[in-house]
Backbone as XML, in Angstrom:
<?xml version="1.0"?>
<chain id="A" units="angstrom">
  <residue number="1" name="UNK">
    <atom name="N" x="0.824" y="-1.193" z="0.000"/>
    <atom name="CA" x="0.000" y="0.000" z="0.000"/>
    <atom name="C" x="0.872" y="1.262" z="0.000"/>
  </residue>
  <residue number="2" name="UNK">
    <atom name="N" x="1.299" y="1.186" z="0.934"/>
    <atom name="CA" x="2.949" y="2.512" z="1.047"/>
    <atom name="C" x="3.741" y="2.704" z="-0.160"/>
  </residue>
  <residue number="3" name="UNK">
    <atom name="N" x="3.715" y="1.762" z="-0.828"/>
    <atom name="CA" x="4.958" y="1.765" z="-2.384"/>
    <atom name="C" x="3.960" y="2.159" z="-3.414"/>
  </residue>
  <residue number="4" name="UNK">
    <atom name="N" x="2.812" y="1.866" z="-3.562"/>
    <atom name="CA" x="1.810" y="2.388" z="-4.524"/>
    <atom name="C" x="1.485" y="3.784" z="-3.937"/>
  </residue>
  <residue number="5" name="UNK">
    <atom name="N" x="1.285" y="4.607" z="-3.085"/>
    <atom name="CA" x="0.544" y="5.317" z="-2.632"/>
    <atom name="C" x="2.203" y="6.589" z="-3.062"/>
  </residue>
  <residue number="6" name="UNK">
    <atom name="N" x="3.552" y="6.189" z="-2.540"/>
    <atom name="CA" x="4.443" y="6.709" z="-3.113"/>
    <atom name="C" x="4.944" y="6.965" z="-4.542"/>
  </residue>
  <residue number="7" name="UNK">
    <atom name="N" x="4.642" y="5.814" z="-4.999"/>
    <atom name="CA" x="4.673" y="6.097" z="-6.414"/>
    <atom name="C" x="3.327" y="6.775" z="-7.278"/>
  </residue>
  <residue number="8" name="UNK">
    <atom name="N" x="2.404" y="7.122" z="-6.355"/>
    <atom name="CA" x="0.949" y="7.865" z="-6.772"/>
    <atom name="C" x="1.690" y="9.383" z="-6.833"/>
  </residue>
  <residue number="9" name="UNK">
    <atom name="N" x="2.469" y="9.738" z="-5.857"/>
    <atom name="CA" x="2.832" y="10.964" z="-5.466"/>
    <atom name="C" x="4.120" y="11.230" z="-6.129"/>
  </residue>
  <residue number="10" name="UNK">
    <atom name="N" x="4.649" y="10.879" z="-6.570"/>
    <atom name="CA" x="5.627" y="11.026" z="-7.411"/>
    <atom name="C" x="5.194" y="11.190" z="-8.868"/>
  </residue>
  <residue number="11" name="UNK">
    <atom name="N" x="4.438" y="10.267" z="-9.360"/>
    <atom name="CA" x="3.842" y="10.536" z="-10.806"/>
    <atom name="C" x="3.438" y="11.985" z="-10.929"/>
  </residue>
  <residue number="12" name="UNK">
    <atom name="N" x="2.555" y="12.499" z="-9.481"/>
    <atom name="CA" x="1.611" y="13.941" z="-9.603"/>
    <atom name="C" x="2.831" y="14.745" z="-9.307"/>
  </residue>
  <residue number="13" name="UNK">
    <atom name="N" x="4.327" y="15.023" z="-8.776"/>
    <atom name="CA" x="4.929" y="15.348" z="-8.634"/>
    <atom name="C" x="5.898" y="15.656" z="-9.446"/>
  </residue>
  <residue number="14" name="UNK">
    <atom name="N" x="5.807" y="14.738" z="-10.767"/>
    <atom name="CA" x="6.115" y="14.918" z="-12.010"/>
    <atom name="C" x="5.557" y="15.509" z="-12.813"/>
  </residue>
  <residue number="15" name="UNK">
    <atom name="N" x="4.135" y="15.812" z="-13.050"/>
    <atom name="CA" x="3.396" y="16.308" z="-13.552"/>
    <atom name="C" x="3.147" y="17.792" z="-13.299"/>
  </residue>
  <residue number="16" name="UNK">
    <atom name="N" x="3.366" y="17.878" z="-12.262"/>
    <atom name="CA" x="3.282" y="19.650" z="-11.437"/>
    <atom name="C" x="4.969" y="20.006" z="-11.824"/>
  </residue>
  <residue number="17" name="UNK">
    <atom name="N" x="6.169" y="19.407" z="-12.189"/>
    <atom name="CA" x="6.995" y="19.884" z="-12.204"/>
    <atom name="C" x="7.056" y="19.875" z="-13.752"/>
  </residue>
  <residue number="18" name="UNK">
    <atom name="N" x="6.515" y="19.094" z="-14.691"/>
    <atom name="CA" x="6.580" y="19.434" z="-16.178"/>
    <atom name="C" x="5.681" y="20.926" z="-16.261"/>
  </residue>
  <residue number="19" name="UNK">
    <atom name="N" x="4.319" y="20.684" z="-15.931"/>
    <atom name="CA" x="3.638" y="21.679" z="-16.573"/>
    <atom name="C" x="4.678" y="22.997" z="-15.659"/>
  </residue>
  <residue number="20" name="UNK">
    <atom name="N" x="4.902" y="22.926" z="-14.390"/>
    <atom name="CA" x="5.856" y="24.246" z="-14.029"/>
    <atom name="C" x="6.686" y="24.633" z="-15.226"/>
  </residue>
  <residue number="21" name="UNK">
    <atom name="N" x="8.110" y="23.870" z="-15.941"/>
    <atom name="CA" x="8.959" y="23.995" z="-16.719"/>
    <atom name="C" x="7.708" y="24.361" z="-18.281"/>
  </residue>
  <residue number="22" name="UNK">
    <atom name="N" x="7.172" y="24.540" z="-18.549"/>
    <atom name="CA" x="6.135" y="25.330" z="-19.152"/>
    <atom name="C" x="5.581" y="23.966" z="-20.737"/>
  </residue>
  <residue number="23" name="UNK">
    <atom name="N" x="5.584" y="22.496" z="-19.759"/>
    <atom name="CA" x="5.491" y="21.521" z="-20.654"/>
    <atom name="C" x="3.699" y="21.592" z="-20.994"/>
  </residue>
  <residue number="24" name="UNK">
    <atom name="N" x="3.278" y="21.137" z="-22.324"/>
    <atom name="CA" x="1.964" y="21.353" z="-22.408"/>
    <atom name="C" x="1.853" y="20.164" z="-23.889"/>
  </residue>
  <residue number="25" name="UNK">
    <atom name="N" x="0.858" y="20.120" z="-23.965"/>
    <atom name="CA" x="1.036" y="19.128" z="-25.543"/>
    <atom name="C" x="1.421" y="19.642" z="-26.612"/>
  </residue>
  <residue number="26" name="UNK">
    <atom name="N" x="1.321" y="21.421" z="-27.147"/>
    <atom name="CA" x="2.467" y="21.885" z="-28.166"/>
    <atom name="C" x="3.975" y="21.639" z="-28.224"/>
  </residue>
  <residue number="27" name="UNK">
    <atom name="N" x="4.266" y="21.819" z="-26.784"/>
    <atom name="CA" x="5.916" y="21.350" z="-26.453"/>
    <atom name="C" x="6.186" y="20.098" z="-26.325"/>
  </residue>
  <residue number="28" name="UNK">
    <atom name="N" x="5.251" y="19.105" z="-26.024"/>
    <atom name="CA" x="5.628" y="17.587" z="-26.582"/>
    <atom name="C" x="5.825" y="17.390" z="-27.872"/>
  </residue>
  <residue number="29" name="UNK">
    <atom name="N" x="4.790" y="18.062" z="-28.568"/>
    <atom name="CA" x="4.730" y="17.303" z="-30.169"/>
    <atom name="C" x="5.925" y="18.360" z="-30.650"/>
  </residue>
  <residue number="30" name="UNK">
    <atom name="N" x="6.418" y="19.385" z="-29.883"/>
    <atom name="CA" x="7.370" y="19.471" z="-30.583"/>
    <atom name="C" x="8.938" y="19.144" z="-30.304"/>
  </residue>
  <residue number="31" name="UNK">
    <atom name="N" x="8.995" y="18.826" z="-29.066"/>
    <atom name="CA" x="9.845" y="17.484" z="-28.459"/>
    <atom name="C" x="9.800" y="16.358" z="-29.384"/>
  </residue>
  <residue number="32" name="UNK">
    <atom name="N" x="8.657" y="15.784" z="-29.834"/>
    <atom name="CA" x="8.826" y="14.652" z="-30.402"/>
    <atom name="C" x="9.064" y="14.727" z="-32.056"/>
  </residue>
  <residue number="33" name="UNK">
    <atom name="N" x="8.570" y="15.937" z="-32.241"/>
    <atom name="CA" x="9.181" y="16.257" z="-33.925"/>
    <atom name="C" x="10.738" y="16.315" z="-33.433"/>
  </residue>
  <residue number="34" name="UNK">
    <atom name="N" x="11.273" y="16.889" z="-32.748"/>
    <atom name="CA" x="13.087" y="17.045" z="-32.761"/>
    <atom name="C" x="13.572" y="15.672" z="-33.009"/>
  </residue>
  <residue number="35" name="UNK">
    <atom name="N" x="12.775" y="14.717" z="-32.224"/>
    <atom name="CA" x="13.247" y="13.618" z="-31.980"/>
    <atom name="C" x="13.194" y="12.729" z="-32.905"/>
  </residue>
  <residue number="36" name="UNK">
    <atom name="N" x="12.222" y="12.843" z="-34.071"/>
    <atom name="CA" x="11.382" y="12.029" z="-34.989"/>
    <atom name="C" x="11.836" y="12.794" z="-36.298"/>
  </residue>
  <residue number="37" name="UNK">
    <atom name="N" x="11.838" y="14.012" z="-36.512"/>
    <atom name="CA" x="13.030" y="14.928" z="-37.569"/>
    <atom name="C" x="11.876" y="15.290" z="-38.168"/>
  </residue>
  <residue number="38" name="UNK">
    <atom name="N" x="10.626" y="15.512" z="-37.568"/>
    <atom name="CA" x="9.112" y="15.957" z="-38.480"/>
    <atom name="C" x="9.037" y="17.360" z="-37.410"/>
  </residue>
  <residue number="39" name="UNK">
    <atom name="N" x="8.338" y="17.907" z="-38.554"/>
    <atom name="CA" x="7.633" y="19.120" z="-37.918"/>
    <atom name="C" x="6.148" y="19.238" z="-37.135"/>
  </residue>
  <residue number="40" name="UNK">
    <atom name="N" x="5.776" y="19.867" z="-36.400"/>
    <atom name="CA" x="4.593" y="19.897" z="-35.825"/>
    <atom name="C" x="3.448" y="19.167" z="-36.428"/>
  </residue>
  <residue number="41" name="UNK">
    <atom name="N" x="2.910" y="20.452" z="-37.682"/>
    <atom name="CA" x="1.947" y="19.870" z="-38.390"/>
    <atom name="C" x="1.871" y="18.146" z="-39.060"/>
  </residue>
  <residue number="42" name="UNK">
    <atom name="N" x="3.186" y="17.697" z="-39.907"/>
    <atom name="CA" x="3.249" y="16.439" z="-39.943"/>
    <atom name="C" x="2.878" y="15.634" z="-38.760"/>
  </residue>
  <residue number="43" name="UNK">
    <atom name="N" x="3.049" y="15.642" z="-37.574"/>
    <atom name="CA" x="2.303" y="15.104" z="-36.308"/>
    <atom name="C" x="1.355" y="14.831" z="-36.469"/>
  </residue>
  <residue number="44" name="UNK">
    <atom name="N" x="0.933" y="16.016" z="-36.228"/>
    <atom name="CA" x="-0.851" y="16.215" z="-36.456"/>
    <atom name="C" x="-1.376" y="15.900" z="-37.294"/>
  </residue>
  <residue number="45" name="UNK">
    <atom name="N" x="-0.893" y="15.836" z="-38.241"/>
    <atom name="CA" x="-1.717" y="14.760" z="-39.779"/>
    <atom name="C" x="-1.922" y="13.625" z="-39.539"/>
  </residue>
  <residue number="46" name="UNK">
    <atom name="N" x="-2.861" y="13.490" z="-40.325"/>
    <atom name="CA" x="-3.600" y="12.225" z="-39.981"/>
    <atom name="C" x="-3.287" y="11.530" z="-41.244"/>
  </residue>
  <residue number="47" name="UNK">
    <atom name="N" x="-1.920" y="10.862" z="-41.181"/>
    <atom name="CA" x="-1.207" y="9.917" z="-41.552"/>
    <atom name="C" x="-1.080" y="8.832" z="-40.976"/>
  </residue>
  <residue number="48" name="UNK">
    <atom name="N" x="-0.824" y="7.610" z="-41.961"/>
    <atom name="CA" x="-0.593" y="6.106" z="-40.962"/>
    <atom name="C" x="0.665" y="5.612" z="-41.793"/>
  </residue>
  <residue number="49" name="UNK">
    <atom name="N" x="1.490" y="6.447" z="-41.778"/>
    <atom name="CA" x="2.953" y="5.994" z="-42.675"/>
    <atom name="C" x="3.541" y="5.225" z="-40.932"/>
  </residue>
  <residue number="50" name="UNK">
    <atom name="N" x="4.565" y="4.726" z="-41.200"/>
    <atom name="CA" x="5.044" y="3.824" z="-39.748"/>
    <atom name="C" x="5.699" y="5.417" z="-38.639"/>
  </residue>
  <residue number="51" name="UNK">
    <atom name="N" x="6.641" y="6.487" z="-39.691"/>
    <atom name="CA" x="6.638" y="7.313" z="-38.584"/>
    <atom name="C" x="5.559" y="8.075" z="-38.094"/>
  </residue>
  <residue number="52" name="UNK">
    <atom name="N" x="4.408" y="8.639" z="-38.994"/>
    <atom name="CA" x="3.891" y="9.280" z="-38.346"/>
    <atom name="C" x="2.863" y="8.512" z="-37.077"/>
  </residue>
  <residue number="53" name="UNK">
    <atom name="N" x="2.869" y="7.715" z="-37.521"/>
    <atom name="CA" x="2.286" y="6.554" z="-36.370"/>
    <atom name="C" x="3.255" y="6.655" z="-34.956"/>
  </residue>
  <residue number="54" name="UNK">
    <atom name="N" x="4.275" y="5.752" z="-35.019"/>
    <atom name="CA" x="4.817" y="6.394" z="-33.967"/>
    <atom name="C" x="5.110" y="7.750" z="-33.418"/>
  </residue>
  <residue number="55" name="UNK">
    <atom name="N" x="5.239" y="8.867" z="-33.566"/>
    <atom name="CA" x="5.541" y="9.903" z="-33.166"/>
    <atom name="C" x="3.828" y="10.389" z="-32.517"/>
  </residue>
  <residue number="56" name="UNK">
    <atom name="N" x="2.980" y="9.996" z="-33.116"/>
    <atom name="CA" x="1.652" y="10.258" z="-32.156"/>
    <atom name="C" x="1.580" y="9.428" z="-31.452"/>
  </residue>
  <residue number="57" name="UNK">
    <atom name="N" x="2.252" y="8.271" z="-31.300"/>
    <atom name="CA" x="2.114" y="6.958" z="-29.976"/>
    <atom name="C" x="2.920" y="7.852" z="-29.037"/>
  </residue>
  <residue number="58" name="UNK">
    <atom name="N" x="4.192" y="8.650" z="-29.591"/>
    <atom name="CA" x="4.357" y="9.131" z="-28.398"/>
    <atom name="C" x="4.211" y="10.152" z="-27.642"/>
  </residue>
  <residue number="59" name="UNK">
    <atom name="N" x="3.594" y="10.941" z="-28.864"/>
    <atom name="CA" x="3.170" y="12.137" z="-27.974"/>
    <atom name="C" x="1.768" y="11.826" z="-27.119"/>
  </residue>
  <residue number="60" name="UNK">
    <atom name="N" x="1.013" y="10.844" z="-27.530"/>
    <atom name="CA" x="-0.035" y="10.373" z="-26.692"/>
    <atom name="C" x="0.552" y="9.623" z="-25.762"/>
  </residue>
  <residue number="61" name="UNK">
    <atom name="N" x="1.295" y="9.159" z="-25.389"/>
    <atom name="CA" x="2.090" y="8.641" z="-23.929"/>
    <atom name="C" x="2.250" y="9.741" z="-23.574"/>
  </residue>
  <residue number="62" name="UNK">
    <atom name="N" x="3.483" y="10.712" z="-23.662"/>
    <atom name="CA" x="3.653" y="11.253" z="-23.102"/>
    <atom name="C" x="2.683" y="12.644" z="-22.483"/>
  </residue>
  <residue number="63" name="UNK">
    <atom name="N" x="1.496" y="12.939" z="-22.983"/>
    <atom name="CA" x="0.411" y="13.296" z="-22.887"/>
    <atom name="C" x="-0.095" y="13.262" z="-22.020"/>
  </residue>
  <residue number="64" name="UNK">
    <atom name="N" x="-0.558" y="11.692" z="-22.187"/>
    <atom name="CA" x="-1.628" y="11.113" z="-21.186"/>
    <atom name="C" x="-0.495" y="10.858" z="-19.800"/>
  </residue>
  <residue number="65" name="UNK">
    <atom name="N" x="0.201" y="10.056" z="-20.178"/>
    <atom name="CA" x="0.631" y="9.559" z="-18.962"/>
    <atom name="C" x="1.879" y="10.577" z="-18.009"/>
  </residue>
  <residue number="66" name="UNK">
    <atom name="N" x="2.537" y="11.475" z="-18.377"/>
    <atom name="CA" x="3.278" y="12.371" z="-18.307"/>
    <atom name="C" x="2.613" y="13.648" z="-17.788"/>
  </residue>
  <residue number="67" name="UNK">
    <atom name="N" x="1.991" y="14.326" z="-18.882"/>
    <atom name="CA" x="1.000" y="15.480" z="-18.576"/>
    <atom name="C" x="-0.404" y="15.030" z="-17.380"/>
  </residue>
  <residue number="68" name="UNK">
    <atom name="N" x="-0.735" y="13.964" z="-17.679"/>
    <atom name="CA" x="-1.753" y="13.930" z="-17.030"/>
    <atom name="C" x="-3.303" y="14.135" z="-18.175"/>
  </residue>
  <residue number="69" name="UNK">
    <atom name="N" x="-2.876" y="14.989" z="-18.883"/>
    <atom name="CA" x="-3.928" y="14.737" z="-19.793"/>
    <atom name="C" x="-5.255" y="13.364" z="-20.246"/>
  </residue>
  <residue number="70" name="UNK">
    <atom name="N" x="-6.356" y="13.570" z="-20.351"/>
    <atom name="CA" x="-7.073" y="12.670" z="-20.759"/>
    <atom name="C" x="-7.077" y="12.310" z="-22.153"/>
  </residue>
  <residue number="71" name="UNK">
    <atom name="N" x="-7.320" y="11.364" z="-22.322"/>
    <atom name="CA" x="-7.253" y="10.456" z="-23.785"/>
    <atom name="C" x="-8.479" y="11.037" z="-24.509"/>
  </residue>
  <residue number="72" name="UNK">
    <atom name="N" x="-9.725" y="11.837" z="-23.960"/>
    <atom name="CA" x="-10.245" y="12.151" z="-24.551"/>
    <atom name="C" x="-9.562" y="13.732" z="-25.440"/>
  </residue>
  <residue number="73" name="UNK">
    <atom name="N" x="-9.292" y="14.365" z="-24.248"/>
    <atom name="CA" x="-8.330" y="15.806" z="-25.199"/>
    <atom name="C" x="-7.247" y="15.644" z="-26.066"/>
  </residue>
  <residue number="74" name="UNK">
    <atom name="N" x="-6.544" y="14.733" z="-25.836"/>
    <atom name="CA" x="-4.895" y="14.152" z="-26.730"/>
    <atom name="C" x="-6.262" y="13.871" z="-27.818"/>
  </residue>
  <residue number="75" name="UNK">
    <atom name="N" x="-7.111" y="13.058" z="-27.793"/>
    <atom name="CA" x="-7.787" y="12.753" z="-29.333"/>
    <atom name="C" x="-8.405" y="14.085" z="-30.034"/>
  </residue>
  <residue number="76" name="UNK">
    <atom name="N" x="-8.997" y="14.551" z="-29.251"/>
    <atom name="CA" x="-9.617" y="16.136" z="-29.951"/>
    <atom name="C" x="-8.488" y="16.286" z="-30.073"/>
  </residue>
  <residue number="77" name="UNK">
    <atom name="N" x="-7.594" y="16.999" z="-29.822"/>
    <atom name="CA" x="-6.353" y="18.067" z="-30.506"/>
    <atom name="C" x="-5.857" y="17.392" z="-31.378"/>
  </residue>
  <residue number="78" name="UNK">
    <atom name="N" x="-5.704" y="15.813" z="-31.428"/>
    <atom name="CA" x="-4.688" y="14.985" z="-32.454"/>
    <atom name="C" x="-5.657" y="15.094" z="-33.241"/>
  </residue>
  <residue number="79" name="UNK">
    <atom name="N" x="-7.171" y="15.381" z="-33.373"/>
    <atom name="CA" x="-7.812" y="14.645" z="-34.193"/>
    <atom name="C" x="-8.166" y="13.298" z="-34.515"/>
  </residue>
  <residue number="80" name="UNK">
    <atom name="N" x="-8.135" y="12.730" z="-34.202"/>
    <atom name="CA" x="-8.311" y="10.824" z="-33.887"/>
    <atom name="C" x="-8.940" y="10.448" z="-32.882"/>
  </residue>
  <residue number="81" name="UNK">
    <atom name="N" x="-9.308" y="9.449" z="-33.069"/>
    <atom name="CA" x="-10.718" y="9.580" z="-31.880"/>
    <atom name="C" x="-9.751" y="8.254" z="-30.270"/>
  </residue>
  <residue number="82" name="UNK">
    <atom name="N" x="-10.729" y="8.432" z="-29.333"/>
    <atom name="CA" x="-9.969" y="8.451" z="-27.908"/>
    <atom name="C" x="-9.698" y="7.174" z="-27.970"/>
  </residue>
  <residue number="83" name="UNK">
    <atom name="N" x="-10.887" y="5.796" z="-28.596"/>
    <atom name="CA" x="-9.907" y="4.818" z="-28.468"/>
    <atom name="C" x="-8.761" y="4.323" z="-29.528"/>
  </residue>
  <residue number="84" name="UNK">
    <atom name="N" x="-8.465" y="5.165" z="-30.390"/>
    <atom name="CA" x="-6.999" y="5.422" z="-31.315"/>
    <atom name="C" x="-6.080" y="6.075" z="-30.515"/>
  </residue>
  <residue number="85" name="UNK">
    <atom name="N" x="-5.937" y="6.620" z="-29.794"/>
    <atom name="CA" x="-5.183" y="7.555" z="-28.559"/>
    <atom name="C" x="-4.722" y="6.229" z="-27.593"/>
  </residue>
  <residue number="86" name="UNK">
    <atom name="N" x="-6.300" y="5.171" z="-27.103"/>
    <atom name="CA" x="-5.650" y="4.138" z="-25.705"/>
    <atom name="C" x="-4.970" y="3.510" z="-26.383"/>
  </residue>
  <residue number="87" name="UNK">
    <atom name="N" x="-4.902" y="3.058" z="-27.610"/>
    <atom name="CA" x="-3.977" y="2.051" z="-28.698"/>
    <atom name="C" x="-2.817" y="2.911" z="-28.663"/>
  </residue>
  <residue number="88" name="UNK">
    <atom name="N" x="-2.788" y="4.255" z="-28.735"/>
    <atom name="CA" x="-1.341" y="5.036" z="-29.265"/>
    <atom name="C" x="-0.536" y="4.890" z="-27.711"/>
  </residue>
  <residue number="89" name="UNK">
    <atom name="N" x="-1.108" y="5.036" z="-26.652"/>
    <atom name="CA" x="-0.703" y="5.516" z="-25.633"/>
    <atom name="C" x="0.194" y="3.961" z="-25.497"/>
  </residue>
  <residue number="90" name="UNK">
    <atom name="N" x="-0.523" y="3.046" z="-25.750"/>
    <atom name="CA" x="0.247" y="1.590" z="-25.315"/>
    <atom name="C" x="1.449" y="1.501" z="-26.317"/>
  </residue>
  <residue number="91" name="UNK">
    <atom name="N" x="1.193" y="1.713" z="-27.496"/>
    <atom name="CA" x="2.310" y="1.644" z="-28.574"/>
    <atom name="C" x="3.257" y="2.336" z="-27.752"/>
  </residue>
  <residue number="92" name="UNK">
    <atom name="N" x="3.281" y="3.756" z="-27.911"/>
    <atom name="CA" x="4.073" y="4.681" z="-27.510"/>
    <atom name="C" x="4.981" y="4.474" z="-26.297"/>
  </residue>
  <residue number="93" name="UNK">
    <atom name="N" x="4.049" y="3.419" z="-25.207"/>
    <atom name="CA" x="4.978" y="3.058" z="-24.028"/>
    <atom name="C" x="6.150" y="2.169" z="-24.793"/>
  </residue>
  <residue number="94" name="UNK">
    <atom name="N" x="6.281" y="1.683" z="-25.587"/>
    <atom name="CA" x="6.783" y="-0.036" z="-26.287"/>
    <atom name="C" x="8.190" y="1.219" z="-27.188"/>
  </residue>
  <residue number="95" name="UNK">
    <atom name="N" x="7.482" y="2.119" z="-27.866"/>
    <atom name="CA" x="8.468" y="2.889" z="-28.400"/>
    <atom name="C" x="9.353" y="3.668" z="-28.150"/>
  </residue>
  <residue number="96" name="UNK">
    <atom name="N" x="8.977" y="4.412" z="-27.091"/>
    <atom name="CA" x="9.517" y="5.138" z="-25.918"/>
    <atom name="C" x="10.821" y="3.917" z="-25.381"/>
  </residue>
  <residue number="97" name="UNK">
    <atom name="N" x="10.258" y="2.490" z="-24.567"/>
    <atom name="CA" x="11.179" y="1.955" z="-23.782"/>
    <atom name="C" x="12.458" y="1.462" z="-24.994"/>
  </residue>
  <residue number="98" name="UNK">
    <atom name="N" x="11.835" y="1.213" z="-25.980"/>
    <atom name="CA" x="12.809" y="0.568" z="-27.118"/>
    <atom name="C" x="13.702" y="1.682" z="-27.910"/>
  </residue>
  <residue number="99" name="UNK">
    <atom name="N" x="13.183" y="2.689" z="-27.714"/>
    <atom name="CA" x="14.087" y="4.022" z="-28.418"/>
    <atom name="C" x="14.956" y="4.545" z="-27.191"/>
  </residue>
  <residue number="100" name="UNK">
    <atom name="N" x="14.634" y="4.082" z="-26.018"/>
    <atom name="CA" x="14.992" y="4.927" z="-25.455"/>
    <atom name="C" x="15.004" y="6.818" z="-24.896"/>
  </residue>
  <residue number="101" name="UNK">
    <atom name="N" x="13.962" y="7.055" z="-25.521"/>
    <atom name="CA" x="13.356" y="8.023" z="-25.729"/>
    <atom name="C" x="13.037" y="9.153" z="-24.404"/>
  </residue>
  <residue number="102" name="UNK">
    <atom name="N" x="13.473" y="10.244" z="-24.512"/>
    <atom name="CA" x="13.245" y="11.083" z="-23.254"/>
    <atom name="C" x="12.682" y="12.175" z="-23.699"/>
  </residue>
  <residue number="103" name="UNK">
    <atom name="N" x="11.513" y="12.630" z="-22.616"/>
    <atom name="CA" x="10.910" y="13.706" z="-22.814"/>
    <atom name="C" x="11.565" y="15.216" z="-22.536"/>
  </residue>
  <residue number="104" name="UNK">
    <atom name="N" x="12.525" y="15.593" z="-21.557"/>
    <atom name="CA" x="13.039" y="16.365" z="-21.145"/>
    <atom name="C" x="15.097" y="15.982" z="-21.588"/>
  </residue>
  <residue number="105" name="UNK">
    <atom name="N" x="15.272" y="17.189" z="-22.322"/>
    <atom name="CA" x="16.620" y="17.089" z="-22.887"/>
    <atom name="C" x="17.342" y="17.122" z="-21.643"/>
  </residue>
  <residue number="106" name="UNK">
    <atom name="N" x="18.414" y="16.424" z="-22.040"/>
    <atom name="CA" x="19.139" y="16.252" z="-20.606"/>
    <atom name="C" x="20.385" y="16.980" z="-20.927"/>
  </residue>
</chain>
């Protein structure tokens, strides 16, 4: 109970310290264009080429699970509807751990 309830408070503790550093879903997707070598709008297109697929898996991880954001708003703004977002959000964990991938430049 103590190790879940700590790691509850740490997630929200992450989340209050991104949006502080002035993180929001424009500055992800454009985190993840640096990372992906696409520009914003390519993101946001509603493409199913293999990158633009991934690069919305991860900005919907990092979104949802990072920001805190709901899967319903990551789908309005992406345009794609929310259960294309719970599919992206799971991809995106798989792409993220295998790329190695970080949200905040180190």
């Amino acid at each position: 109970m103590e190790k879940a309830l700590r790691a509850s408070e740490e997630a929200i503790n992450r989340r209050y310290r991104l949006k502080a550093e002035g993180f929001d879903l424009e500055r992800i997707i454009g985190r993840v264009g640096e990372l992906f070598g696409m520009r914003p709008e390519e993101i946001k297109r509603a493409g199913k080429s293999p990158k633009e697929v991934a690069s919305r898996s991860v900005v919907s991880y990092w979104a949802v699970r990072e920001l805190g954001m709901s899967e319903t708003e990551v789908a309005r703004r992406l345009g794609v509807t929310q259960p294309a977002v719970s599919q992206a959000v799971k991809r995106g964990a798989r792409i993220i751990e295998e790329r190695h991938l970080k949200l905040k430049k180190d």
